[in-house]
C-alpha positions as CSV (number, residue, x, y, z in Angstrom):
1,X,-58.9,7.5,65.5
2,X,-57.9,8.3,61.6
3,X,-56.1,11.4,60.1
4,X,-59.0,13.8,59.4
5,X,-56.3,16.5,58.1
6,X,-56.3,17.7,54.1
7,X,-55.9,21.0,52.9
8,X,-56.6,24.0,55.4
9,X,-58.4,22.9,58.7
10,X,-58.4,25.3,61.9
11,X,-57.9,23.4,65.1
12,X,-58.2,25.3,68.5
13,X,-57.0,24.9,71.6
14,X,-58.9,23.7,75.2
15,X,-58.2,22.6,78.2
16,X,-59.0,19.4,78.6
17,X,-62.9,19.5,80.5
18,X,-65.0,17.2,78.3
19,X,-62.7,13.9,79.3
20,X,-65.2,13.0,82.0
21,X,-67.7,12.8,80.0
22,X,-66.2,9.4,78.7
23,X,-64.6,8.4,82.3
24,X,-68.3,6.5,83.9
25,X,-65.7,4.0,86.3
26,X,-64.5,5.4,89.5
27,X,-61.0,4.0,88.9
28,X,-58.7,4.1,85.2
29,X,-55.5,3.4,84.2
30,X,-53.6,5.5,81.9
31,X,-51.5,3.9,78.5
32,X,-50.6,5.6,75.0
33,X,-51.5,4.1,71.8
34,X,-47.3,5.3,70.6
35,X,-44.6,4.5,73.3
36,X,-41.9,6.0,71.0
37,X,-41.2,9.2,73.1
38,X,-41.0,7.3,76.5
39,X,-43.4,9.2,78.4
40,X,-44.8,6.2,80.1
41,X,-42.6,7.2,82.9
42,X,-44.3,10.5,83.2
43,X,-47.5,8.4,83.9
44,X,-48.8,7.4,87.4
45,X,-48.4,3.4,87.8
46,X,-51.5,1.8,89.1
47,X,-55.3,2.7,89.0
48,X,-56.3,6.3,89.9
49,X,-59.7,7.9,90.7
50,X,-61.4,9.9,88.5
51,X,-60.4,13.0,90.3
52,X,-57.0,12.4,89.6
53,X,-57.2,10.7,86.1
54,X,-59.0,14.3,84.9
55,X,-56.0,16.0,86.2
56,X,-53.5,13.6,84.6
57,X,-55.1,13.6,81.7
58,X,-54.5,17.1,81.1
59,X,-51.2,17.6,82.2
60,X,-50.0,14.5,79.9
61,X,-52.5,16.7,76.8
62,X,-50.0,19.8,77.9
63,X,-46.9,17.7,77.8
64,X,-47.6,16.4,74.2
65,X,-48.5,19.8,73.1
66,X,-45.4,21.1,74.3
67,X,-43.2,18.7,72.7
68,X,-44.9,19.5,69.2
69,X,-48.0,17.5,69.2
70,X,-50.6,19.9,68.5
71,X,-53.0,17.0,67.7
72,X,-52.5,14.9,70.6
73,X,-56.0,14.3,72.6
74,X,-58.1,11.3,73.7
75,X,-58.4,8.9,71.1
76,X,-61.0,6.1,73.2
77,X,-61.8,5.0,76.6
78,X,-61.8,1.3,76.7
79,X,-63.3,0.1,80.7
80,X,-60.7,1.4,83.3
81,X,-58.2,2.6,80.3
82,X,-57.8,5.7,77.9
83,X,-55.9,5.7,75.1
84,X,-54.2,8.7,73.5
85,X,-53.6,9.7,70.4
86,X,-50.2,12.0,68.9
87,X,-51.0,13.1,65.5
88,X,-48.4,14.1,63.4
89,X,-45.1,16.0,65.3
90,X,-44.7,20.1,64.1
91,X,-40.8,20.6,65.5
92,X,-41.5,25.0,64.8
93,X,-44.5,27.7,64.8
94,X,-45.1,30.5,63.0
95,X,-46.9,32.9,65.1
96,X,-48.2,36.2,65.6
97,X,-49.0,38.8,68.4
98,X,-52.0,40.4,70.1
99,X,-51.1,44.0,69.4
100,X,-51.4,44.5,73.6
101,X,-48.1,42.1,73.7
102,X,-46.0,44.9,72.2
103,X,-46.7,46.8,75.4
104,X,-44.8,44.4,77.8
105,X,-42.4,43.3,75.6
106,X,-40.4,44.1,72.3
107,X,-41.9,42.6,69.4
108,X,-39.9,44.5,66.6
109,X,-36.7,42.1,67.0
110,X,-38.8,38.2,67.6
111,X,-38.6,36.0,65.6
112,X,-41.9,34.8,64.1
113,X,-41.3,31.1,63.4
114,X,-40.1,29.7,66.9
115,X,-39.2,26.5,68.2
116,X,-41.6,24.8,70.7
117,X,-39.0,25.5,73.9
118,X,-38.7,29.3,72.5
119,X,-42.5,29.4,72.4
120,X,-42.6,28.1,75.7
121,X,-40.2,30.5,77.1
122,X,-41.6,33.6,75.1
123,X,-44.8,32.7,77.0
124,X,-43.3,32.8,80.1
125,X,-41.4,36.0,80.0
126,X,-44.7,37.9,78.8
127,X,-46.5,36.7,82.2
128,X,-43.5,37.5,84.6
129,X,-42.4,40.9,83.3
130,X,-46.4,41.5,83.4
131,X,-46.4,40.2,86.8
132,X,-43.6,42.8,87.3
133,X,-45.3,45.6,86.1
134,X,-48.4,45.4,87.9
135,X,-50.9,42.5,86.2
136,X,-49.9,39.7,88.2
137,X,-53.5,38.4,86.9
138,X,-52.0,38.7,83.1
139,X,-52.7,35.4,81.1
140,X,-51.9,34.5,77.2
141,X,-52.8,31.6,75.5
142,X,-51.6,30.6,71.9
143,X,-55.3,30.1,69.5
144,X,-56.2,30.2,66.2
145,X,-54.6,27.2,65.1
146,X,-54.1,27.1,61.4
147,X,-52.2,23.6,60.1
148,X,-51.6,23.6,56.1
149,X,-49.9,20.6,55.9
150,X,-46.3,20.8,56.9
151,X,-46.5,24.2,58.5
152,X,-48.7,25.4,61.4
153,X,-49.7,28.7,62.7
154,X,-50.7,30.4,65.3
155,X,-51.5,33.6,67.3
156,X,-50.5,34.8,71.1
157,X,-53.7,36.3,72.6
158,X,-52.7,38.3,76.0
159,X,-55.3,39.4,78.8
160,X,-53.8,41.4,81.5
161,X,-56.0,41.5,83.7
162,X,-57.0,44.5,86.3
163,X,-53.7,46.5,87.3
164,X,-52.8,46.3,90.8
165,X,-50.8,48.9,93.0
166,X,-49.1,47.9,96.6
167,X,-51.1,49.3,99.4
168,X,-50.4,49.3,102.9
169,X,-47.4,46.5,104.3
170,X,-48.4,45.0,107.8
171,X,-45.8,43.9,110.5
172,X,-46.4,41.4,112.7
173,X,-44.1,40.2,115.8
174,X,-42.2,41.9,118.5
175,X,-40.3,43.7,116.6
176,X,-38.4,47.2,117.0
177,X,-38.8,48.0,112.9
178,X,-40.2,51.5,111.4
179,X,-42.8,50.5,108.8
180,X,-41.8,53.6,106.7
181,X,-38.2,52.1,106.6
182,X,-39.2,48.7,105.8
183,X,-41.1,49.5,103.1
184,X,-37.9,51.4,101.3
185,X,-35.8,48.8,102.7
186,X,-37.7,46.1,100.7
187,X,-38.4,48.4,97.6
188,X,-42.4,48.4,98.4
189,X,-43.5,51.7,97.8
190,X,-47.2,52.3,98.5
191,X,-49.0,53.2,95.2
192,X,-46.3,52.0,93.2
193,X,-47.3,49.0,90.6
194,X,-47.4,45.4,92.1
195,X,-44.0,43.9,91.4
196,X,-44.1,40.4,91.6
197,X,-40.1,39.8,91.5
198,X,-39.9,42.3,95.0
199,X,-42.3,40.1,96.6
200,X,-39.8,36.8,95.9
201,X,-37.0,38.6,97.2
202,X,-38.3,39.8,100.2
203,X,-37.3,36.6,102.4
204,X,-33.6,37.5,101.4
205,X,-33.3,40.7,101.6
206,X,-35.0,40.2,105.5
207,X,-32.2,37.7,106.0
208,X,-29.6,40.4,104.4
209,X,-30.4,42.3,107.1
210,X,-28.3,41.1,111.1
211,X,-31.2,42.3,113.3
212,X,-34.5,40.8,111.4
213,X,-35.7,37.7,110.3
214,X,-38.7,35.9,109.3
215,X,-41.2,33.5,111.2
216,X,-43.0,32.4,108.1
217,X,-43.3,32.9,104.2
218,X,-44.6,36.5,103.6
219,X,-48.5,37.1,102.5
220,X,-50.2,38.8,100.1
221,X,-53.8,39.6,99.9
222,X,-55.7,41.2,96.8
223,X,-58.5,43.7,97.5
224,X,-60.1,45.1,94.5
225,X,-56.9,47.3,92.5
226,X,-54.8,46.6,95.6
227,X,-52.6,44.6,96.9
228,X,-51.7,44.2,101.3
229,X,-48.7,42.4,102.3
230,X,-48.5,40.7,106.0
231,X,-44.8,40.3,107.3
232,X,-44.5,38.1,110.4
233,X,-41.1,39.4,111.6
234,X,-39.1,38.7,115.1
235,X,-35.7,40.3,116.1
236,X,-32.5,38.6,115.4
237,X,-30.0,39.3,118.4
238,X,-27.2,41.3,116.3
239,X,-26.1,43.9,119.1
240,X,-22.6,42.5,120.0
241,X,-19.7,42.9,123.2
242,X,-17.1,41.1,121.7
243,X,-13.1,41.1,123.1
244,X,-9.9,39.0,123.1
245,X,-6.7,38.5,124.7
246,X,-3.4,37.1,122.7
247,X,-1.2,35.6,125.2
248,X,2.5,34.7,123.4
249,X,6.2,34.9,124.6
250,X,8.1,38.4,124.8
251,X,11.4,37.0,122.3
252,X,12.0,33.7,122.1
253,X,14.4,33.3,124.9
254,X,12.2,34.8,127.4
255,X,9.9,32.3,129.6
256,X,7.6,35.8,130.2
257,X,4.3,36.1,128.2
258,X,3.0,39.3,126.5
259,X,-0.2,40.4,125.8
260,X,-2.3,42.1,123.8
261,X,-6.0,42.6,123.4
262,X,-9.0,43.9,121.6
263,X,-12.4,45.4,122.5
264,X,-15.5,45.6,120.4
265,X,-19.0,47.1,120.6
266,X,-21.9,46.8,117.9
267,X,-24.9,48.0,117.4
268,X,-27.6,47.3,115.0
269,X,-30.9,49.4,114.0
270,X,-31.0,50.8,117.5
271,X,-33.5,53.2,117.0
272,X,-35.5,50.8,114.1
273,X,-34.3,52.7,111.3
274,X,-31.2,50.0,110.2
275,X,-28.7,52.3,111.6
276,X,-25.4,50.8,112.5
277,X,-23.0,52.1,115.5
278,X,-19.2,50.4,115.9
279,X,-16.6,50.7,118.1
280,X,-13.1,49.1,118.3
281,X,-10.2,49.4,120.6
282,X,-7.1,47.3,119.8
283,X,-4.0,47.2,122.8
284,X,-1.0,45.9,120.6
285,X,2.1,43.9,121.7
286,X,4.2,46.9,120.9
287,X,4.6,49.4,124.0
288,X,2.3,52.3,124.1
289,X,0.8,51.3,120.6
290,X,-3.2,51.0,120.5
291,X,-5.7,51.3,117.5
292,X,-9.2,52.8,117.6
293,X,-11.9,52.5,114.8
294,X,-15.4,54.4,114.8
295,X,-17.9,53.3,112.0
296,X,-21.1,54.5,111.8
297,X,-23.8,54.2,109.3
298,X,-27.6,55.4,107.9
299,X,-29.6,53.8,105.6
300,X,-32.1,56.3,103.9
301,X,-30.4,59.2,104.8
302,X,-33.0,62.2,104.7
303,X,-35.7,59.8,103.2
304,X,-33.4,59.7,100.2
305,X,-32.6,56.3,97.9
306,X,-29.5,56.4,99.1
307,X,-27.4,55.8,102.8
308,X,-24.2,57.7,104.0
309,X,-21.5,55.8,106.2
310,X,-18.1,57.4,107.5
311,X,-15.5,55.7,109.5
312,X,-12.6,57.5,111.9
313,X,-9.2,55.6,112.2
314,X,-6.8,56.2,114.7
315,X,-3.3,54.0,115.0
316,X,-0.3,55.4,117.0
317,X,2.9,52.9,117.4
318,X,5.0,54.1,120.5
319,X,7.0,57.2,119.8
320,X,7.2,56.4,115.6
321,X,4.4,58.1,114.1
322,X,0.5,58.1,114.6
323,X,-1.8,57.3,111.3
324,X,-5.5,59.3,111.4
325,X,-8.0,58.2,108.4
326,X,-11.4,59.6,107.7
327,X,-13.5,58.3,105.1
328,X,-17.0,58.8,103.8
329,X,-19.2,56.9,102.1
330,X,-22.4,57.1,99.4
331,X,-24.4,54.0,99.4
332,X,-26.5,52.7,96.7
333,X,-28.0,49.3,97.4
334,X,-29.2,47.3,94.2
335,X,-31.5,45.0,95.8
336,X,-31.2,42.1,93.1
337,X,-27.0,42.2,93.8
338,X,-25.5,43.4,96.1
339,X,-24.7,47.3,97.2
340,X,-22.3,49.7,95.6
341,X,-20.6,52.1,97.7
342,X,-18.8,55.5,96.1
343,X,-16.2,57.0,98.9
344,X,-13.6,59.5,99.7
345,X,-11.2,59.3,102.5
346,X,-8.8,61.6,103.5
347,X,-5.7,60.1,105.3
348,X,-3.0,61.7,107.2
349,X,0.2,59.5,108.9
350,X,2.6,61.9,110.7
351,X,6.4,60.7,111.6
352,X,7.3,62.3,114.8
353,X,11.1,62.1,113.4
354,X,10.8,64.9,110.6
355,X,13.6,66.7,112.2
356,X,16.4,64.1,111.7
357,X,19.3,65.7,113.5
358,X,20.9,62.2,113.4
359,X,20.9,59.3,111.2
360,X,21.0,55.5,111.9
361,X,21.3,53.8,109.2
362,X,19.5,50.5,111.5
363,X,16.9,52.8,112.2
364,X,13.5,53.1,110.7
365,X,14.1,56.9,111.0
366,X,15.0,56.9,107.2
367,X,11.9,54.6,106.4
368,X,9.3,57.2,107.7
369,X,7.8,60.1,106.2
370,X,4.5,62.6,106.7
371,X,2.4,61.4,104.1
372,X,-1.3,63.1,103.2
373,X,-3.6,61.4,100.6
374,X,-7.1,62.0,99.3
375,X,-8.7,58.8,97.7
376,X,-12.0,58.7,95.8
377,X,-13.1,55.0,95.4
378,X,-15.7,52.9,94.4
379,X,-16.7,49.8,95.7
380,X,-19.3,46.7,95.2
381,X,-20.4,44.4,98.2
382,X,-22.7,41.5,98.7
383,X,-23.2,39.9,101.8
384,X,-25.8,37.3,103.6
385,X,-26.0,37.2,107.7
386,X,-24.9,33.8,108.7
387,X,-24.6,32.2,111.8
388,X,-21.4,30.7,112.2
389,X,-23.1,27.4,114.6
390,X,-24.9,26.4,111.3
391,X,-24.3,24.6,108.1
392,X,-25.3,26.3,104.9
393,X,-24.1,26.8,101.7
394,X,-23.5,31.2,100.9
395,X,-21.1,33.4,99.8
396,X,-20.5,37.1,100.9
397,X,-17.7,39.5,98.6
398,X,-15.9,42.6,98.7
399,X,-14.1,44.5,96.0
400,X,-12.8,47.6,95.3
401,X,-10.7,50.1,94.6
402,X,-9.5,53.9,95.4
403,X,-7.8,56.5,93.7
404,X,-5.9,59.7,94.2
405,X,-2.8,62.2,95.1
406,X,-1.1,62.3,97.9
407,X,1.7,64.4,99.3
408,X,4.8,63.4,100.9
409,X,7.1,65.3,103.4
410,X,10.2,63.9,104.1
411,X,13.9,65.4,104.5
412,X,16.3,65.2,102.0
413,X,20.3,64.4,102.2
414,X,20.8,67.4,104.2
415,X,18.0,67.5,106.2
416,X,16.2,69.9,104.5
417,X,12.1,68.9,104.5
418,X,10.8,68.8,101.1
419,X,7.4,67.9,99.6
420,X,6.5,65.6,96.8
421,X,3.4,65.1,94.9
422,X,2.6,62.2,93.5
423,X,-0.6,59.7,92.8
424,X,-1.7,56.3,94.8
425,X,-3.8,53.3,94.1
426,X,-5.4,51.0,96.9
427,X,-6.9,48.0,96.6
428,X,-8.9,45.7,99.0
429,X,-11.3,42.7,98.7
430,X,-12.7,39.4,100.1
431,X,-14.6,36.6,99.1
432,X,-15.8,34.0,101.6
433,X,-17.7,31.0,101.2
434,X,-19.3,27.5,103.1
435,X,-19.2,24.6,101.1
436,X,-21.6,21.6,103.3
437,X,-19.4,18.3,103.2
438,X,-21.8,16.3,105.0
439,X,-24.5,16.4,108.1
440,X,-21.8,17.4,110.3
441,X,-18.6,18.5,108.5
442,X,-18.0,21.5,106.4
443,X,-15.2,23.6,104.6
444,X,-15.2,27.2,105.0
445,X,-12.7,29.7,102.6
446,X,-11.8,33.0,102.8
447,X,-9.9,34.6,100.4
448,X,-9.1,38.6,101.0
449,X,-6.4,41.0,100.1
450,X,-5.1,44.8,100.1
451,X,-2.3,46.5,98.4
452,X,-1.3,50.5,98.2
453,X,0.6,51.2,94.6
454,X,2.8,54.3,94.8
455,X,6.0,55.8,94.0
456,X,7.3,54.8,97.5
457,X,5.8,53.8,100.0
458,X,7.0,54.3,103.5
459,X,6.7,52.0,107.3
460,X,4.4,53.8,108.5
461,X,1.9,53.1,105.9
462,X,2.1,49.3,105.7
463,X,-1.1,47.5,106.5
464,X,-0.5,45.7,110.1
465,X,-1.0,41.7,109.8
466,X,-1.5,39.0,112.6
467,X,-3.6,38.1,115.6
468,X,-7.4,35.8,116.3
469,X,-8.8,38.1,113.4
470,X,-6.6,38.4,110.9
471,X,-3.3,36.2,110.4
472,X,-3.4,33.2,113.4
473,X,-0.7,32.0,114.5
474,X,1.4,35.4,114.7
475,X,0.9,38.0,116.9
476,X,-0.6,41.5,116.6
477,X,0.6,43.4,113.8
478,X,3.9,41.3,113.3
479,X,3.2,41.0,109.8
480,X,4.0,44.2,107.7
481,X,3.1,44.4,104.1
482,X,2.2,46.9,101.3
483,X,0.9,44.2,99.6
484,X,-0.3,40.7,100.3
485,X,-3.1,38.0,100.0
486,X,-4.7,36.1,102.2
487,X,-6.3,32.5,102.0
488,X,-7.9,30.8,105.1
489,X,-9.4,27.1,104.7
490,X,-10.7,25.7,107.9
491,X,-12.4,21.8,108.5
492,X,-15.2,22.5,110.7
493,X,-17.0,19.9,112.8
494,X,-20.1,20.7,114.0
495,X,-21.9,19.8,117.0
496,X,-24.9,21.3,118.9
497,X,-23.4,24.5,120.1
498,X,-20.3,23.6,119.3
499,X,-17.6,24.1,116.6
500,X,-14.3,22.1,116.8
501,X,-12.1,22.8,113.6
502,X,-8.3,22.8,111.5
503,X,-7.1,25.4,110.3
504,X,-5.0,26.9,107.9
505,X,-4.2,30.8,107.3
506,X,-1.7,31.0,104.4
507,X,-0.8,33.5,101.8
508,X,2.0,36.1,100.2
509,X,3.3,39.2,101.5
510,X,5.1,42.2,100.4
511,X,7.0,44.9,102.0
512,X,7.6,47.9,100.3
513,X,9.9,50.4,101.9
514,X,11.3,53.1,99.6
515,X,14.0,50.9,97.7
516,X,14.0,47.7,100.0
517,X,11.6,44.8,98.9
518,X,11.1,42.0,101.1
519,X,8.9,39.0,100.0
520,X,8.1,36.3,102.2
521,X,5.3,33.4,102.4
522,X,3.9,33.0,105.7
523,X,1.8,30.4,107.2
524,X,0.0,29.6,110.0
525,X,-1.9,26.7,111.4
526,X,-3.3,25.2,114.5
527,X,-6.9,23.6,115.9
528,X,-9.7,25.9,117.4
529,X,-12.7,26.1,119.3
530,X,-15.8,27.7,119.0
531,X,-18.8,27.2,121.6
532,X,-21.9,28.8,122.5
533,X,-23.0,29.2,126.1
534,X,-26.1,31.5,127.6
535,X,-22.9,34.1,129.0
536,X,-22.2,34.3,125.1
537,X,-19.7,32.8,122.4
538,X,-16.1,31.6,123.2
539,X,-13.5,31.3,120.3
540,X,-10.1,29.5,121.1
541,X,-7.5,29.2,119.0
542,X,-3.8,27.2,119.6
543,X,-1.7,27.9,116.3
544,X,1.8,27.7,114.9
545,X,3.6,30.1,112.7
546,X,6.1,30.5,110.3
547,X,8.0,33.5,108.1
548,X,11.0,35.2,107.0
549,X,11.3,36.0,110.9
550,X,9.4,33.5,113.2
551,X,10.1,29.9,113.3
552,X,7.7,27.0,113.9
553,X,8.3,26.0,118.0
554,X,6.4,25.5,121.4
555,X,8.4,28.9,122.5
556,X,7.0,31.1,119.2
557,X,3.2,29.4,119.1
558,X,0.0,31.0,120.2
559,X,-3.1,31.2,122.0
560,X,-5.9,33.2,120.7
561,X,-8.9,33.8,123.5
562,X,-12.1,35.1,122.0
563,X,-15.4,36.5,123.2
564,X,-18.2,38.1,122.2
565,X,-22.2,38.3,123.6
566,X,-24.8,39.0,121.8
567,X,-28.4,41.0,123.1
């Protein structure tokens, strides 16, 4: 095929549809006249039927095209082969706009000459944010071809099509789920414009969520301007009786055992709204010293865009003191990433050794205070449901941060009770991960931390380390800090039902009390085992630890029992 290009020519675009009308075999084979840009690999080896040699054809036409062939087409059909002809290669385009592309995207700041990629990608963002904003019919095409020797032109025509609105959402399944919620849960609004990027993200945010998940890939079903989603949904046992016992010695000359103990209770969407109910009761190792936690919290409160949580704290150690926290919570979940959560707590730790008649200077009589604080935080969180019996690569995080006054009461040198005023900083976070080794074999992380920043900071404020859930290999609230961080790394095997794994819970720790700083690096370590059973899932634990006060030894390891049921 020669050149047939001098001066001004216009050359337009088609698909390719006139190519059978040279294909008469029933079988071809596909070469190129130029095998300089290697794109013989691209081609199907062997004979193909003319069917598939249409379909091939054009795709290779689209391929050319794209890398900056404009002339590329069919030069001859010789028997079973057809040869194909490049043309000369444009690397740039000069192009303009169809004034209805100003409405979906800003045209004031493109660029008019473009590369072939930045065509290509300037194509594709008019048709998704079009999709987005309720054409998911939209088309453009580039036409109007003008080549003037060096330098080719051309213009973006855009159709959008017939504007579509979300209509009703359909549940399928035996499934306790108000439609109403759903549809605010998954940002599908009826009446609202179709939004193609809410429909990919629906299988996640399903998943997001511990008491649903999906049977297959969600449907969607045009009807004149509308457009009918079908979810086929079943319920995801999330409701949870969990509990554990941590057996260990009573001092380290003692052949006696002590124990301590936890119970738990939660309860998700129980009335199919996405409402959450918890409960936790925590016996510790020291005498008469228990822990109870109450967390409740509502999605959509009022119908609004918005959910509310609050939480009640109660810790009491023996006679010492006894530590009550309230905190409320404003929820704003962005459903691309993650939720954000604005909060104000209100904490109160009272010493029940204010009136020091008597001093001991080996007491923690001087280490305690009555200490009220008033935080307002802010705080970002994204997290995906996982089950812990499978291998899969995801991530969940924490982060954030609280800020306020708080007031201290305390006596001074002669036992006179005076209050101070002064400001406090908290901080808190986790981020966990899975990383898939191989079919069987994985590596899990967890990285988390906390810290209170104040003036001083007094014992019975410290955050209270150790135990199955937190720090293994020490018991119950043994480790004190103001500070610390946290890093976990456990080997997991996997089996059917069955988790056998290494562990490894390591980190650095901080105690802050008044003037005396004590910094230690503690580390625990041990085997465990995790297996699943119709009565419900059993977690053991044997682990070794060592600090600044516990020595590695048979008489100061541990066992950690687990249990928890699920319905």
């Amino acid at each position: 095929m020669k050149e047939i290009i001098s001066g001004n020519i216009f050359f337009f675009f088609f698909l390719i549809t006139a190519f059978s009308q040279d294909i008469q075999d029933e079988k071809f084979y596909l070469a190129l006249i130029d095998k300089s840009l290697n794109l013989e690999k691209s081609l199907p080896k062997g004979y193909l039927n003319k069917k598939h040699s249409r379909q091939e054809l054009k795709s290779l036409i689209y391929k050319l095209r794209n890398k900056g062939f404009f002339l590329a087409s069919i030069d001859s059909t010789v028997r079973d082969t057809a040869y194909v002809y490049l043309g000369k290669k444009f690397n740039d385009i000069h192009i303009e706009l169809d004034g209805s592309v100003g409405e979906i995207i800003k045209t004031s700041s493109l660029k008019r000459r473009l590369s072939l990629d930045k065509l290509g990608k300037l194509q594709r963002e008019i048709v998704e944010k079009s999709e987005n904003r309720g054409y998911p019919f939209a088309k453009n095409f580039l036409d109007s071809i003008q080549i003037n020797r060096n330098e080719i032109k051309g213009k973006i025509f855009y159709k959008p099509g017939v504007f579509i609105r979300f209509d009703t959402l359909s549940i399928k399944g035996n499934v306790k789920i108000k439609k109403e919620f759903l549809s605010r849960l998954l940002r599908l609004e009826k009446g609202e414009a179709f939004n193609q990027k809410k429909l990919n993200n629906i299988p996640e945010n399903i998943t997001s969520q511990s008491y649903l998940s999906l049977t297959e890939s969600p449907r969607v079903s045009f009807q004149y301007d509308r457009a009918y989603i079908y979810l086929s949904l079943k319920k995801r046992l999330s409701n949870e009786i969990n509990g554990f016992l941590g057996l260990f010695p009573k001092s380290n000359s003692s052949d006696q055992l002590g124990v301590s103990g936890e119970f738990n209770l939660k309860l998700n969407n129980p009335f199919g709204s996405g409402k959450k109910i918890e409960v936790k009761w925590k016996k510790l190792p020291q005498r008469r010293s228990q822990e109870l936690l109450l967390n409740y919290q509502h999605p959509f409160f009022l119908k609004l865009p918005f959910g509310i949580r609050s939480s009640l704290k109660v810790f009491s150690q023996d006679t010492l003191f006894s530590n009550v926290a309230f905190k409320a919570g404003l929820d704003v979940d962005w459903i691309y990433s993650g939720k954000i959560i604005f909060s104000y707590s209100l904490q109160r730790s009272n010493s029940n050794r204010l009136d020091f008649l008597q001093l001991d200077e080996n007491s923690l009589s001087d280490k305690l205070a009555k200490v009220n604080s008033q935080l307002y935080g802010i705080s970002w969180e994204k997290n995906r449901i996982e089950d812990d019996f499978l291998i899969r690569n995801y991530w969940n995080t924490s982060i954030g941060l609280s800020f306020g006054s708080r007031e201290i009461v305390e006596p001074d040198s002669s036992l006179i009770l005076k209050t101070t005023k002064t400001n406090q900083l908290n901080i808190e976070g986790y981020i966990s991960t899975l990383f898939p080794l191989k079919k069987n074999l994985a590596l899990y992380s967890l990285t988390s931390w906390e810290g209170i920043f104040a003036e001083k900071v007094f014992f019975n404020e410290l955050f209270r380390l150790g135990g199955l859930r937190s720090w293994r290999g020490f018991s119950d609230n043994s480790l004190l800090a103001s500070k610390y961080i946290k890093q976990s790394i456990e080997l997991r095997w996997y089996s059917q039902n069955t988790v056998v794994l290494a562990f490894s819970d390591f980190g650095y720790v901080i105690n802050d009390v008044i003037e005396d700083s004590q910094e230690q690096y503690p580390i625990g370590f041990g085997v465990g085992l995790k297996f699943r059973s119709k009565a419900g899932v059993f977690d053991l634990a044997y682990a070794f630890g060592h600090s600044n006060n516990q020595s590695i030894g048979l008489n100061s390891s541990k066992i950690h029992i687990g249990y928890s049921t699920v319905f």
